[in-house]
C-alpha positions in Angstrom: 169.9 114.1 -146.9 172.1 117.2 -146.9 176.0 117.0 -145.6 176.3 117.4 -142.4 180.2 119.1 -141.9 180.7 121.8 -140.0 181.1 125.0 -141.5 184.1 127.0 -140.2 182.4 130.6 -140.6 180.0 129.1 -138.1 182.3 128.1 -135.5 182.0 130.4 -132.3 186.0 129.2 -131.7 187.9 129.3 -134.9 191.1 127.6 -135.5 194.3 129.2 -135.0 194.4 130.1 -138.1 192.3 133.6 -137.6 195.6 135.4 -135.4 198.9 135.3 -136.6 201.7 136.4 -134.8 202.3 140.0 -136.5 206.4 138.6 -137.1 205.3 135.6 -138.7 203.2 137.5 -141.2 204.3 137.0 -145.1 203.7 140.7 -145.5 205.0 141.3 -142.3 207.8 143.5 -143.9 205.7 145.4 -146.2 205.0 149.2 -145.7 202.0 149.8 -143.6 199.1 150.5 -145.0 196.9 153.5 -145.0 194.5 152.4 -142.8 197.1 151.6 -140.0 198.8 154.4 -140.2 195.6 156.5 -139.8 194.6 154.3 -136.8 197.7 154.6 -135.5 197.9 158.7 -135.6 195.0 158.6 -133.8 195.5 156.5 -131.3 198.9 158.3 -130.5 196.6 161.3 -130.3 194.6 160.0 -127.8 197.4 158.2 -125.9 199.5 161.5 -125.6 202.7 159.6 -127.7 204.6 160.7 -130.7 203.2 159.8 -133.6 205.0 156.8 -135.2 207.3 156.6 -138.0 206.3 156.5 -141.5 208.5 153.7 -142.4 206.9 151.4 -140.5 206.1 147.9 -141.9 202.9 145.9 -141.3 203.9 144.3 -138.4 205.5 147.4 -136.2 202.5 148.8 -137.1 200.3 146.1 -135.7 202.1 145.6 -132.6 201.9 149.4 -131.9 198.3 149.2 -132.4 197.8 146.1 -129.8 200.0 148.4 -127.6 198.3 151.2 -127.7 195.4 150.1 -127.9 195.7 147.9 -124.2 197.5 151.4 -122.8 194.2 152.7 -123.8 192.0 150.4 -122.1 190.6 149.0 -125.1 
């Protein structure tokens, strides 16, 4: 008979494990990457705000995101 455990990547409510607190990140403090700081651009575009700073790290640039992104309506 086959094992019956649950499979995780099956669960419609993951752990807490799938979001992490953006200042509790190990890479946290790393530059962001290219990706965010494209997203970012253009959701300052659309929000009407400055565009960020290029020496943002990871987690600044997550935050900003979640910001924007809830100013947005999304």
């Amino acid at each position: 008979m086959a094992d019956q455990t649950e499979n995780p990547k099956l669960d419609s409510h993951p752990g807490s494990n799938t979001e992490k607190d953006p200042d509790n990140w190990v890479s946290g403090e790393e530059p962001m990457t290219g990706a965010q700081a494209s997203y970012l651009t253009t959701l300052c575009e659309e929000a009407k705000v400055d565009a960020p700073s290029k020496d943002m790290t990871k987690a600044e640039a997550s935050k900003m995101i979640d910001e924007l992104k809830t100013k947005l309506g999304r």
